[in-house]
CHARMM internal coordinates of N, CA and C (Angstrom, degrees):
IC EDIT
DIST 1 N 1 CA 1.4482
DIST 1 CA 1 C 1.5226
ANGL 1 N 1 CA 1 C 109.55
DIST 1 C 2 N 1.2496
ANGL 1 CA 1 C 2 N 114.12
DIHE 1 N 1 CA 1 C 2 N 136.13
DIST 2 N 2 CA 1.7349
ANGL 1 C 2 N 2 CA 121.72
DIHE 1 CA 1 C 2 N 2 CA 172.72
DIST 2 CA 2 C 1.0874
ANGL 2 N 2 CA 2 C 97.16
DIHE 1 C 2 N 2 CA 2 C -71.10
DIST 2 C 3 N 1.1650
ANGL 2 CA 2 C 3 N 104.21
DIHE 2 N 2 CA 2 C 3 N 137.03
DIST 3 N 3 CA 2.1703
ANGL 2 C 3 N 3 CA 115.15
DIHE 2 CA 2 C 3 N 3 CA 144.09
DIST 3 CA 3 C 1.8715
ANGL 3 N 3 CA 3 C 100.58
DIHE 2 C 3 N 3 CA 3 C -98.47
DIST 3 C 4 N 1.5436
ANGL 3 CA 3 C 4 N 86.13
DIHE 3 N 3 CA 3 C 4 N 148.03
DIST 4 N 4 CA 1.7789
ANGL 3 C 4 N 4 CA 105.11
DIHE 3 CA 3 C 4 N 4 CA -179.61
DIST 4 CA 4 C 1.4833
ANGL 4 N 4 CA 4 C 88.56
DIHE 3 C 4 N 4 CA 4 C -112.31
DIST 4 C 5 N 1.1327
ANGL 4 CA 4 C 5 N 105.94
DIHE 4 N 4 CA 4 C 5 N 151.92
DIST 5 N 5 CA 1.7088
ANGL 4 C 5 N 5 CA 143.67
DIHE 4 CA 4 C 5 N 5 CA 171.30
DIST 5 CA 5 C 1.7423
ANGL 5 N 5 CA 5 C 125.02
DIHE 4 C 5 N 5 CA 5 C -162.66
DIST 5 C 6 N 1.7186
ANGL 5 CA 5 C 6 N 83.06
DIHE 5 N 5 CA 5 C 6 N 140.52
DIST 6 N 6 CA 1.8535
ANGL 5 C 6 N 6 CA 87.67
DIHE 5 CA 5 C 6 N 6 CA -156.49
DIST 6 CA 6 C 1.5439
ANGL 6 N 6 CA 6 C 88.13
DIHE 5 C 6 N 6 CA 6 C -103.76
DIST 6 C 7 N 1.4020
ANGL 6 CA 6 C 7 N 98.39
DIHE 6 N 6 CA 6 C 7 N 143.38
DIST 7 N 7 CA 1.4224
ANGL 6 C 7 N 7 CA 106.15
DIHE 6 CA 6 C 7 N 7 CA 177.75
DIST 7 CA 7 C 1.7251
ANGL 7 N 7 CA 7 C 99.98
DIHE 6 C 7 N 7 CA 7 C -129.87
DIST 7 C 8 N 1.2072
ANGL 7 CA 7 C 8 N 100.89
DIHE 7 N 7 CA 7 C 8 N 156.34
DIST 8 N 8 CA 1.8792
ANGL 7 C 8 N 8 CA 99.45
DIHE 7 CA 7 C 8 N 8 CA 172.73
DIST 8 CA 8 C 1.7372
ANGL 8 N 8 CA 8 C 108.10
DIHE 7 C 8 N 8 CA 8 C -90.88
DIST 8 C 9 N 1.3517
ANGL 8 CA 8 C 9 N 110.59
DIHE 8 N 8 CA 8 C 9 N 153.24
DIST 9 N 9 CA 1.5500
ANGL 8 C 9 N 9 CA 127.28
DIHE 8 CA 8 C 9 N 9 CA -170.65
DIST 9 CA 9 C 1.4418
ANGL 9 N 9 CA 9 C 95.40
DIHE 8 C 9 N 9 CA 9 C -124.32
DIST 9 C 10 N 1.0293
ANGL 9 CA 9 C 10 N 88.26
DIHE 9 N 9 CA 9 C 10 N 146.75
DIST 10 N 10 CA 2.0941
ANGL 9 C 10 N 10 CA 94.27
DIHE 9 CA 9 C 10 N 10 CA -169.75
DIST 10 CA 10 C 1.5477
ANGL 10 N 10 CA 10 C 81.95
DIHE 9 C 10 N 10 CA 10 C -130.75
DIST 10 C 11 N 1.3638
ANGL 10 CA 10 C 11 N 121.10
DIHE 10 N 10 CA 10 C 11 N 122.07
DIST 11 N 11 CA 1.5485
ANGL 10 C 11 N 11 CA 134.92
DIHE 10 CA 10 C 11 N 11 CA 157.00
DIST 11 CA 11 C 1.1865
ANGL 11 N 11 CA 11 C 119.92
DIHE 10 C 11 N 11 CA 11 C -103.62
DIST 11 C 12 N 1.4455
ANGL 11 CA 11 C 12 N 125.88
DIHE 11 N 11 CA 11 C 12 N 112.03
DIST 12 N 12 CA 1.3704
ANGL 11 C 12 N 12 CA 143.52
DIHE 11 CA 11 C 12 N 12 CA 130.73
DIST 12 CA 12 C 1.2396
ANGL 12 N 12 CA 12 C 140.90
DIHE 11 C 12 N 12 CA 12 C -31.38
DIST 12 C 13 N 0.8870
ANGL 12 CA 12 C 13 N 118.28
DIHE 12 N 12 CA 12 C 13 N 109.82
DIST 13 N 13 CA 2.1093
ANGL 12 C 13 N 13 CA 103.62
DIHE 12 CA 12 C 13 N 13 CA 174.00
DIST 13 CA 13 C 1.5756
ANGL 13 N 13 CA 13 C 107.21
DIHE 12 C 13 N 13 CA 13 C -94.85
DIST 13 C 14 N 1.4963
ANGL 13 CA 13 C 14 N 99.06
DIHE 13 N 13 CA 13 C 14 N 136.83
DIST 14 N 14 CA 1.5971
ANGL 13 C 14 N 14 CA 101.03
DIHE 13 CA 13 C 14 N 14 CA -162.17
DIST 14 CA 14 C 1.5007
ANGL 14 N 14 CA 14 C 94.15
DIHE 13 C 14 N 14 CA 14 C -117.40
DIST 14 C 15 N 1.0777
ANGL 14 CA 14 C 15 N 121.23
DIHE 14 N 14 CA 14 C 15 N -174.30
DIST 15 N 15 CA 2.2962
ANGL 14 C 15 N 15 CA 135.01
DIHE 14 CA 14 C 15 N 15 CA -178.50
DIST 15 CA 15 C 2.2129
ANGL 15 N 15 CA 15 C 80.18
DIHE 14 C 15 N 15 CA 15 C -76.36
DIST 15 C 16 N 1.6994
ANGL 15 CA 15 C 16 N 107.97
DIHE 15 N 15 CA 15 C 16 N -49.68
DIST 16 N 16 CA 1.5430
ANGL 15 C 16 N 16 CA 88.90
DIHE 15 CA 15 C 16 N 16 CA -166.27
DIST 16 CA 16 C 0.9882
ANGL 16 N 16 CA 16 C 110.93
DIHE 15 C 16 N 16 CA 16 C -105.20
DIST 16 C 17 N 2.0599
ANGL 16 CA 16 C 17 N 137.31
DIHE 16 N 16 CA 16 C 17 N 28.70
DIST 17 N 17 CA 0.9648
ANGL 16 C 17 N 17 CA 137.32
DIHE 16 CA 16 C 17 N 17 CA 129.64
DIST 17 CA 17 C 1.3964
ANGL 17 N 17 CA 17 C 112.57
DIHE 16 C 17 N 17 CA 17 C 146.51
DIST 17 C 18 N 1.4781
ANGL 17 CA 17 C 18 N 145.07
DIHE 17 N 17 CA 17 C 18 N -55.74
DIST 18 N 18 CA 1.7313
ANGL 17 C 18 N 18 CA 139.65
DIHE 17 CA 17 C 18 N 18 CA 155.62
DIST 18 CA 18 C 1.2434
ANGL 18 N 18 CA 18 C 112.67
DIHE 17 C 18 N 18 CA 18 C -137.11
DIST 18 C 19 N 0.9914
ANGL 18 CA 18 C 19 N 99.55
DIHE 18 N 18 CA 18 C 19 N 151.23
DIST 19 N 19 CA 2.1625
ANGL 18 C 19 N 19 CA 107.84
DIHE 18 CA 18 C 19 N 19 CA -179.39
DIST 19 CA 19 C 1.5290
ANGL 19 N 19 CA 19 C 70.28
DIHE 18 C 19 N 19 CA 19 C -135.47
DIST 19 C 20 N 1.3615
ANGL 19 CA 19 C 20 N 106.13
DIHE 19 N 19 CA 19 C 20 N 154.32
DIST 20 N 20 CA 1.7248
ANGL 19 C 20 N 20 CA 133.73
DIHE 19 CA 19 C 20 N 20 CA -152.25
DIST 20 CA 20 C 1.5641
ANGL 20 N 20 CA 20 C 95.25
DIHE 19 C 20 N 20 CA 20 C -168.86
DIST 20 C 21 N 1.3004
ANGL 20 CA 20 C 21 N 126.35
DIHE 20 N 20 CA 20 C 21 N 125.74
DIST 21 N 21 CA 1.5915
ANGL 20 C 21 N 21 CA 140.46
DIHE 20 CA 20 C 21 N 21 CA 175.24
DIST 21 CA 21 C 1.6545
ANGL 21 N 21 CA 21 C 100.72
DIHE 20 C 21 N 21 CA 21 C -134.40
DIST 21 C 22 N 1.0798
ANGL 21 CA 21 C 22 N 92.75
DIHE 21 N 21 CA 21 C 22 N 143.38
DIST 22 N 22 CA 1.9657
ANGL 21 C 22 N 22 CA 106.89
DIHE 21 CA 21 C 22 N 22 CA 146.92
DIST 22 CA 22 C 1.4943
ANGL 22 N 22 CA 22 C 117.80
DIHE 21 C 22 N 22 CA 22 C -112.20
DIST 22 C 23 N 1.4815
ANGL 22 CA 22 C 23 N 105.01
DIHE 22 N 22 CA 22 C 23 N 101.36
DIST 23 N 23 CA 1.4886
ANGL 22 C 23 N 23 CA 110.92
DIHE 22 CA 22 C 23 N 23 CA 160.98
DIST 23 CA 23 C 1.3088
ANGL 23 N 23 CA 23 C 133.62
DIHE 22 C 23 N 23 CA 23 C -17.11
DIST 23 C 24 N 1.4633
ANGL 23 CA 23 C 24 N 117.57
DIHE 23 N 23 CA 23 C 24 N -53.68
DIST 24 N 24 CA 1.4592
ANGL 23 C 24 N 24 CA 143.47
DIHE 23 CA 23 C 24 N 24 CA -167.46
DIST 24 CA 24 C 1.6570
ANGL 24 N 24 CA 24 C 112.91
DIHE 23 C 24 N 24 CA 24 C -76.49
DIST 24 C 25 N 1.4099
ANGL 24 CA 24 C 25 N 98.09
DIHE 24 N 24 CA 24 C 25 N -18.36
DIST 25 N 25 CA 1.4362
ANGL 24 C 25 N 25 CA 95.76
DIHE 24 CA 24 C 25 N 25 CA 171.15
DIST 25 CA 25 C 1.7634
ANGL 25 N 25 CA 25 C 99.99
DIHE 24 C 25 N 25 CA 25 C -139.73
DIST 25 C 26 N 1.1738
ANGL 25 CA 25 C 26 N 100.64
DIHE 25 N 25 CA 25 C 26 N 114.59
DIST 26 N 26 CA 1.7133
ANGL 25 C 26 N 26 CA 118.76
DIHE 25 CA 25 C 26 N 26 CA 165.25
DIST 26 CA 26 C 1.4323
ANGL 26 N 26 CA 26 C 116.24
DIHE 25 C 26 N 26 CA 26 C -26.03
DIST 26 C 27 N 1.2556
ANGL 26 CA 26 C 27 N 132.62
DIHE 26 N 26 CA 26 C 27 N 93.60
DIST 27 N 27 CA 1.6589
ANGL 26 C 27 N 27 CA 106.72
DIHE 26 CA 26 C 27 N 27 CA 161.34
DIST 27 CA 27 C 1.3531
ANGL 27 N 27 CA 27 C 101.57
DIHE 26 C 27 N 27 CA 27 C 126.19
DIST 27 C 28 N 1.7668
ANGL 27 CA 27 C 28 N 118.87
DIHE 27 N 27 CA 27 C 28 N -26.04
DIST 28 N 28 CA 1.2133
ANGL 27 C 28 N 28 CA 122.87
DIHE 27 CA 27 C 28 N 28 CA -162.12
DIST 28 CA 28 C 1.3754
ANGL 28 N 28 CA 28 C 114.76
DIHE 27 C 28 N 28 CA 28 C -78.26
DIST 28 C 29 N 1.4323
ANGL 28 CA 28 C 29 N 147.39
DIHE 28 N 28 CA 28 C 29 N 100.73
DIST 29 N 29 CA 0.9182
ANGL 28 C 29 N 29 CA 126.92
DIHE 28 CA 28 C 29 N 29 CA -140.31
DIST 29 CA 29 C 1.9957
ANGL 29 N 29 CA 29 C 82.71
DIHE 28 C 29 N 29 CA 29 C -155.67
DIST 29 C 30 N 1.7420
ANGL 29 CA 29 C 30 N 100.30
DIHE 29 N 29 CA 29 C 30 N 155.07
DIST 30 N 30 CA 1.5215
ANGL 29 C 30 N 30 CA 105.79
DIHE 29 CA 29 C 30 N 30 CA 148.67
DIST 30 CA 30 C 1.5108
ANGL 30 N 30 CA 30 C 109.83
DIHE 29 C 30 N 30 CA 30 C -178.19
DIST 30 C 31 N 1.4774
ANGL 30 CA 30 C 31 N 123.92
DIHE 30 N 30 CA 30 C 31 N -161.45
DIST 31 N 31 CA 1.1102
ANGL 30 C 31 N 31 CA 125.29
DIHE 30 CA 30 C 31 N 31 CA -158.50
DIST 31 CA 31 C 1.6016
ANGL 31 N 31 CA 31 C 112.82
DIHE 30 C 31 N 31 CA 31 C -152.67
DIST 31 C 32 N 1.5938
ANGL 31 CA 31 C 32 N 119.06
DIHE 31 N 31 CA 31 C 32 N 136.58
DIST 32 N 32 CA 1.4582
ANGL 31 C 32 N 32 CA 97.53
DIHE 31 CA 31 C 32 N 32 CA 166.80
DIST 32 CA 32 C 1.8138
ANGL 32 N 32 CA 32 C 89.68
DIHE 31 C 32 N 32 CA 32 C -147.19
DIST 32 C 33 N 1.7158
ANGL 32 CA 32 C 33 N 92.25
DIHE 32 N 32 CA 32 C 33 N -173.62
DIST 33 N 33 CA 1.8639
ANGL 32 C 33 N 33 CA 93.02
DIHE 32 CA 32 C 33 N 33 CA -167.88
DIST 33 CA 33 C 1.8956
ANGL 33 N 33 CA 33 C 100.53
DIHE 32 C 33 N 33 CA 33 C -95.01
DIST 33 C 34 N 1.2717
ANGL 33 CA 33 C 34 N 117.56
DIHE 33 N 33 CA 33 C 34 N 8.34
DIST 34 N 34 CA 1.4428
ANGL 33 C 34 N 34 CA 127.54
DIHE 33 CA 33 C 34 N 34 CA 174.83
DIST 34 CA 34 C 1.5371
ANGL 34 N 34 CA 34 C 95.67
DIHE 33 C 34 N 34 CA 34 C -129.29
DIST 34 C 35 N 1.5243
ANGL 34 CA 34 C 35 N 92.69
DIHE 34 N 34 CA 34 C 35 N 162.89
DIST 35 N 35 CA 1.8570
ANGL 34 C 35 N 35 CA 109.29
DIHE 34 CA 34 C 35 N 35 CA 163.69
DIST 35 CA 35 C 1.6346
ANGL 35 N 35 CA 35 C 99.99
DIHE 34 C 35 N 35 CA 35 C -78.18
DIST 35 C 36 N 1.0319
ANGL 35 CA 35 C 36 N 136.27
DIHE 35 N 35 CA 35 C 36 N -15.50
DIST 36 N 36 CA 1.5146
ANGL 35 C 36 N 36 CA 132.38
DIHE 35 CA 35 C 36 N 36 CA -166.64
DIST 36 CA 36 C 1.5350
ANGL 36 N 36 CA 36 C 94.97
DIHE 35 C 36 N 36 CA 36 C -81.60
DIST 36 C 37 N 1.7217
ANGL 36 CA 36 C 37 N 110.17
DIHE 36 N 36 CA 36 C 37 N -51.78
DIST 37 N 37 CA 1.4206
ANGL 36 C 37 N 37 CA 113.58
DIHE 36 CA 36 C 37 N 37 CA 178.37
DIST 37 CA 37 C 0.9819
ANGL 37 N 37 CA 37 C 136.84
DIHE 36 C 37 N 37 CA 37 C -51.09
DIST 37 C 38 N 1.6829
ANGL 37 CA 37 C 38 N 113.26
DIHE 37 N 37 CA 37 C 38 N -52.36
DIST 38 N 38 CA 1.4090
ANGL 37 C 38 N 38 CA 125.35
DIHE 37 CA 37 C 38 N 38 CA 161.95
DIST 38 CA 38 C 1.0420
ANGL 38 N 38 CA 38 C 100.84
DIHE 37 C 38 N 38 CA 38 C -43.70
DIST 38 C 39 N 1.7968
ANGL 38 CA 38 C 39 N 130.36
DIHE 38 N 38 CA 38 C 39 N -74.28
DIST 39 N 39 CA 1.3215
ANGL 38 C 39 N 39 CA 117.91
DIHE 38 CA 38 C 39 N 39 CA -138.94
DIST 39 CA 39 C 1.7804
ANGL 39 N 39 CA 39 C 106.96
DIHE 38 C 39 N 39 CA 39 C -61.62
DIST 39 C 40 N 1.3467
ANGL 39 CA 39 C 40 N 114.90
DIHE 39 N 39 CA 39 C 40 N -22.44
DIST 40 N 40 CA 2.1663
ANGL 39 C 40 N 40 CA 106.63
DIHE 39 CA 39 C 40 N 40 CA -171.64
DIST 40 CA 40 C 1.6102
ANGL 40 N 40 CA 40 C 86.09
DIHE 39 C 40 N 40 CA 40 C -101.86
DIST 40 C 41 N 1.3928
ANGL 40 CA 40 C 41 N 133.72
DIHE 40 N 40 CA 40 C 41 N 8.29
DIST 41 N 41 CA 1.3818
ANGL 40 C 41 N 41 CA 125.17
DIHE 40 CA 40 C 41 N 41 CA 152.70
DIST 41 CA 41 C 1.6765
ANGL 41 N 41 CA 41 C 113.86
DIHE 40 C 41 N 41 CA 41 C -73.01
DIST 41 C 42 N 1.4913
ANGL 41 CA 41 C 42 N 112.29
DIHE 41 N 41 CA 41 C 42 N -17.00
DIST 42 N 42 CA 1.5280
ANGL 41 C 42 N 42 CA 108.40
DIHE 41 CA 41 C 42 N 42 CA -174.52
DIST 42 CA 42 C 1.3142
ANGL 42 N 42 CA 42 C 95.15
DIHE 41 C 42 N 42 CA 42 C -113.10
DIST 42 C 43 N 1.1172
ANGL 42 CA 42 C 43 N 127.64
DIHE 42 N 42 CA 42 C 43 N -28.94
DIST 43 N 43 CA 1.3562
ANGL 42 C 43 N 43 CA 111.80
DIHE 42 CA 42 C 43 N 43 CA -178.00
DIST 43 CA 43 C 1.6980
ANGL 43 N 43 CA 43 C 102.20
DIHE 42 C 43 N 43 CA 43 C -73.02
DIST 43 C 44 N 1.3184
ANGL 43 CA 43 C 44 N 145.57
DIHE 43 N 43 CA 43 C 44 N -4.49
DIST 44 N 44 CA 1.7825
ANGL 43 C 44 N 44 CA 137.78
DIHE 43 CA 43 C 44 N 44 CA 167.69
DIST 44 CA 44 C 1.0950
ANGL 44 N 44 CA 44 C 79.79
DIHE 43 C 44 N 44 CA 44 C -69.82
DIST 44 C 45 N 1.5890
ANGL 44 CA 44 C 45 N 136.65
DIHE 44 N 44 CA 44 C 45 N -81.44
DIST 45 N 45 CA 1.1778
ANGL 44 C 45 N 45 CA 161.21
DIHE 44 CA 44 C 45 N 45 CA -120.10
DIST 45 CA 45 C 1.5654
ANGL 45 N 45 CA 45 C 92.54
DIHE 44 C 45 N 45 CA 45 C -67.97
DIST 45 C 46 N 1.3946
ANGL 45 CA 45 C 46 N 112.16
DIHE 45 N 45 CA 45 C 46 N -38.84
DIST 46 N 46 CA 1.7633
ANGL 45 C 46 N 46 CA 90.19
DIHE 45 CA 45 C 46 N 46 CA 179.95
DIST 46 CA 46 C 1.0870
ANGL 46 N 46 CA 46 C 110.23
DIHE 45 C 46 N 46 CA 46 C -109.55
DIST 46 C 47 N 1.3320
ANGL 46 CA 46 C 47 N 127.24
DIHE 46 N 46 CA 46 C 47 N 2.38
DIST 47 N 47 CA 1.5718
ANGL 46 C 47 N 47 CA 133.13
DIHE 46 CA 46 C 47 N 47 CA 153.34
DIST 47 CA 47 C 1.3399
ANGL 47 N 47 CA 47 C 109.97
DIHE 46 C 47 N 47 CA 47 C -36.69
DIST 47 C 48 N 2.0743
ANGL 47 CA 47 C 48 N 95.03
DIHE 47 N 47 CA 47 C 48 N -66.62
DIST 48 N 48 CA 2.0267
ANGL 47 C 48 N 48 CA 96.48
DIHE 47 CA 47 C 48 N 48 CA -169.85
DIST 48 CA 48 C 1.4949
ANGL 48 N 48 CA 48 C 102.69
DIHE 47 C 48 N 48 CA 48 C -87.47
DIST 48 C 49 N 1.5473
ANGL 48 CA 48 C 49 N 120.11
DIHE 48 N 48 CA 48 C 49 N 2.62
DIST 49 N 49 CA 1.3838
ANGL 48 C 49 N 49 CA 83.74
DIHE 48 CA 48 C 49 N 49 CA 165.95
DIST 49 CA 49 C 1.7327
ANGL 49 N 49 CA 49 C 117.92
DIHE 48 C 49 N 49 CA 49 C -108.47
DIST 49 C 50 N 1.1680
ANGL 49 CA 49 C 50 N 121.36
DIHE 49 N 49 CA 49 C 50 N 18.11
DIST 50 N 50 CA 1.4308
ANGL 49 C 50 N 50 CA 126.68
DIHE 49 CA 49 C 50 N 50 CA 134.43
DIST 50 CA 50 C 1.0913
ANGL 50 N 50 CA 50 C 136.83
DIHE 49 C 50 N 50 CA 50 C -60.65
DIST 50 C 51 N 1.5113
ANGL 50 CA 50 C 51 N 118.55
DIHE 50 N 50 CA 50 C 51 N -37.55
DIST 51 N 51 CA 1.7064
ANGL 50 C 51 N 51 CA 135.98
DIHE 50 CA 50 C 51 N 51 CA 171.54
DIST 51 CA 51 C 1.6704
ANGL 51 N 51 CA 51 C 98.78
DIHE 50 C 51 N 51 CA 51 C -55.80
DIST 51 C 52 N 1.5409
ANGL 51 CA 51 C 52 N 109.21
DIHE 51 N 51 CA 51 C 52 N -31.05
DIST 52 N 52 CA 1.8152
ANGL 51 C 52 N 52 CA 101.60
DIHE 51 CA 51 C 52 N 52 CA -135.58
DIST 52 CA 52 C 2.3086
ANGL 52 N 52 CA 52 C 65.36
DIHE 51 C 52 N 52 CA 52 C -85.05
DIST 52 C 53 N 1.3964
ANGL 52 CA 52 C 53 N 103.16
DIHE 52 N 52 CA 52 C 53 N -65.15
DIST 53 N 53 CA 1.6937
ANGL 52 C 53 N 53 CA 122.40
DIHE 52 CA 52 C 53 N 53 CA -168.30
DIST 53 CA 53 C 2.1416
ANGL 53 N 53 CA 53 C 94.25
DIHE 52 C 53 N 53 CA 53 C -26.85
DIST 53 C 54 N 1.4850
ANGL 53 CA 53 C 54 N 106.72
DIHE 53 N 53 CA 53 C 54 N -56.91
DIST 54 N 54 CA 1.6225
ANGL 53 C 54 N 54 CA 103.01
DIHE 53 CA 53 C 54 N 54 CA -160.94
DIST 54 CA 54 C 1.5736
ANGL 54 N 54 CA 54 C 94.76
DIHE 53 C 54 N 54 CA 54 C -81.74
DIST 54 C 55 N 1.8482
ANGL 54 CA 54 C 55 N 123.98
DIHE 54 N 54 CA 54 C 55 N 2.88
DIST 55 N 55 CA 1.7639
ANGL 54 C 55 N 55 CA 100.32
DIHE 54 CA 54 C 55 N 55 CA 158.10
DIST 55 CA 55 C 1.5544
ANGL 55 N 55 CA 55 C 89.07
DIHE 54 C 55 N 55 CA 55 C -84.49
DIST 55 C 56 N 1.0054
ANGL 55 CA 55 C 56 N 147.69
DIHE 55 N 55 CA 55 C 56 N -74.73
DIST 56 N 56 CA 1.4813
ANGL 55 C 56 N 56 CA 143.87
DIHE 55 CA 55 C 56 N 56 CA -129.46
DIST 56 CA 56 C 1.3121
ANGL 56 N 56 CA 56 C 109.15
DIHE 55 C 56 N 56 CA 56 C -55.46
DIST 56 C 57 N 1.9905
ANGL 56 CA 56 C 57 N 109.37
DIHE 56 N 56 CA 56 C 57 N -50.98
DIST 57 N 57 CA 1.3215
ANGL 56 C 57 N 57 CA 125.66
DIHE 56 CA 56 C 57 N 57 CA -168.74
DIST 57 CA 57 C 1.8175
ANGL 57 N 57 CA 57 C 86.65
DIHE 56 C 57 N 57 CA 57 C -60.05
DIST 57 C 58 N 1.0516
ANGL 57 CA 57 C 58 N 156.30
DIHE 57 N 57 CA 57 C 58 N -51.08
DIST 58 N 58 CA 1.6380
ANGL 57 C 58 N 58 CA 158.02
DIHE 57 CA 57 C 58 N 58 CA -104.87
DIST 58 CA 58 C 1.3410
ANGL 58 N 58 CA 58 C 84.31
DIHE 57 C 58 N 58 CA 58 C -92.75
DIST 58 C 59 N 1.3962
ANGL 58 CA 58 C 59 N 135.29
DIHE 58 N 58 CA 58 C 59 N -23.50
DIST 59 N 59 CA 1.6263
ANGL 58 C 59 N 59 CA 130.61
DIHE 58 CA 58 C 59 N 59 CA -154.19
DIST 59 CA 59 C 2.1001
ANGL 59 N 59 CA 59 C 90.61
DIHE 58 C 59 N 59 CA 59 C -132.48
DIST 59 C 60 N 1.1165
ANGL 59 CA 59 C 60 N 104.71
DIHE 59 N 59 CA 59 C 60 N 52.88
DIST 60 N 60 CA 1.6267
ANGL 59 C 60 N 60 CA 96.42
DIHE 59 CA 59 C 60 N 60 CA -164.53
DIST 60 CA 60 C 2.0563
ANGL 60 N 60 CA 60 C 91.27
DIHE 59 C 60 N 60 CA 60 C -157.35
DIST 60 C 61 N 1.2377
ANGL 60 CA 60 C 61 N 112.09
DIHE 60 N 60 CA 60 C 61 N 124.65
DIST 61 N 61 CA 1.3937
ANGL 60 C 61 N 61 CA 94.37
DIHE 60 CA 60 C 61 N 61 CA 162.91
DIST 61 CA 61 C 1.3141
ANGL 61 N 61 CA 61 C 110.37
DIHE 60 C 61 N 61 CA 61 C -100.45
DIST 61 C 62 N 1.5290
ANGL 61 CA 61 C 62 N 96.33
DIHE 61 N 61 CA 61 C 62 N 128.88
DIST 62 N 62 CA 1.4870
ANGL 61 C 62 N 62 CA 131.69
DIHE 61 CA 61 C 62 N 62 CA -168.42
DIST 62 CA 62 C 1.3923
ANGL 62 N 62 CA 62 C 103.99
DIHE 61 C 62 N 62 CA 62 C -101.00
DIST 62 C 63 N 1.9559
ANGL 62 CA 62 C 63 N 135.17
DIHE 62 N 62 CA 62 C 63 N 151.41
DIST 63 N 63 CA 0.9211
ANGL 62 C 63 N 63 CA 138.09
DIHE 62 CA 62 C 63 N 63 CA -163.25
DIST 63 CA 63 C 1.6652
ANGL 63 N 63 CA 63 C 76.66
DIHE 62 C 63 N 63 CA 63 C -145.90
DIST 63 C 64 N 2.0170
ANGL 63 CA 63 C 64 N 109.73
DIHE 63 N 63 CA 63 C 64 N 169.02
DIST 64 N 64 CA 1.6095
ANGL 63 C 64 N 64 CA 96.21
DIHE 63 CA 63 C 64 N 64 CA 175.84
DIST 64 CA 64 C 1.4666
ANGL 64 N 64 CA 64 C 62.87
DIHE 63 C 64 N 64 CA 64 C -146.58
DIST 64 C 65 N 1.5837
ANGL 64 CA 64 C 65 N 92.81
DIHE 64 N 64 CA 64 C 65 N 142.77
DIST 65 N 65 CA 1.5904
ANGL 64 C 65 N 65 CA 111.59
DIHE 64 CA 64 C 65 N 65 CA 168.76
DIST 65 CA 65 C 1.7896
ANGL 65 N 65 CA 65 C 107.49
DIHE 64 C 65 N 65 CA 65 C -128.44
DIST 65 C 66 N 1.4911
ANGL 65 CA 65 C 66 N 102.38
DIHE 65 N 65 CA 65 C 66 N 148.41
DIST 66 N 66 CA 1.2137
ANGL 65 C 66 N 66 CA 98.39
DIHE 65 CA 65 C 66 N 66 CA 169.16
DIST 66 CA 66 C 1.8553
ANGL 66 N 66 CA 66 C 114.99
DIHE 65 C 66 N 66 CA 66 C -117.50
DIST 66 C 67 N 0.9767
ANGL 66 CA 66 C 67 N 102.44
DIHE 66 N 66 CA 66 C 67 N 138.46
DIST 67 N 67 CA 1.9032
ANGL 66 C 67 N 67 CA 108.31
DIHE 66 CA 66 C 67 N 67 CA -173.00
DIST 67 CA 67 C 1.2980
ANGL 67 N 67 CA 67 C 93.54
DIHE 66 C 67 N 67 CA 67 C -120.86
DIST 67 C 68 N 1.5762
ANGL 67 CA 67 C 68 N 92.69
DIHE 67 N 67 CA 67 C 68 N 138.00
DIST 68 N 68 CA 1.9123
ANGL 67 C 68 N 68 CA 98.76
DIHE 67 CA 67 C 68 N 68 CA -178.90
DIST 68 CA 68 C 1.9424
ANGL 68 N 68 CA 68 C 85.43
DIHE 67 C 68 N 68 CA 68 C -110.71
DIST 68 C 69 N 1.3948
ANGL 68 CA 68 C 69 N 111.93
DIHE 68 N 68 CA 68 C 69 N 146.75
DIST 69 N 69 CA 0.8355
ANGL 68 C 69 N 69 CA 123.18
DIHE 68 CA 68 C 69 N 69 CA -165.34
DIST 69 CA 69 C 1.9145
ANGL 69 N 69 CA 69 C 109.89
DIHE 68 C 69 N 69 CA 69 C -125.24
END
COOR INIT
IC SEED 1 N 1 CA 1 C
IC BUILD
């Protein structure tokens, strides 16, 4: 079974059209020549970079905390 999680997308307008990041994860970053593009350009982008985070974390003891803010 998938788990869903919402992350925020920060869009840019660029000279060759959107740069698109997620805050919440360092590094995660991409680009397309529409807002439609960018936005399912970041959603791969944090697909594999969750795949890449739950191999590394898999060999790591991990704790999950929740903070109410």
């Amino acid at each position: 079974m998938k788990t869903s999680y919402t992350y925020h997308a920060i869009l840019e307008k660029t000279e060759m059209g959107y740069s698109v990041h997620c805050p919440e994860l360092r590094g995660c970053w991409s680009q397309g020549r529409t807002k439609e593009e960018a936005l399912e350009n970041i959603q791969d982008a944090i697909r594999t970079y969750l795949i890449s985070l739950r191999d590394v974390l898999r060999k790591k003891e991990v704790h999950t905390l929740r903070v109410l803010a």
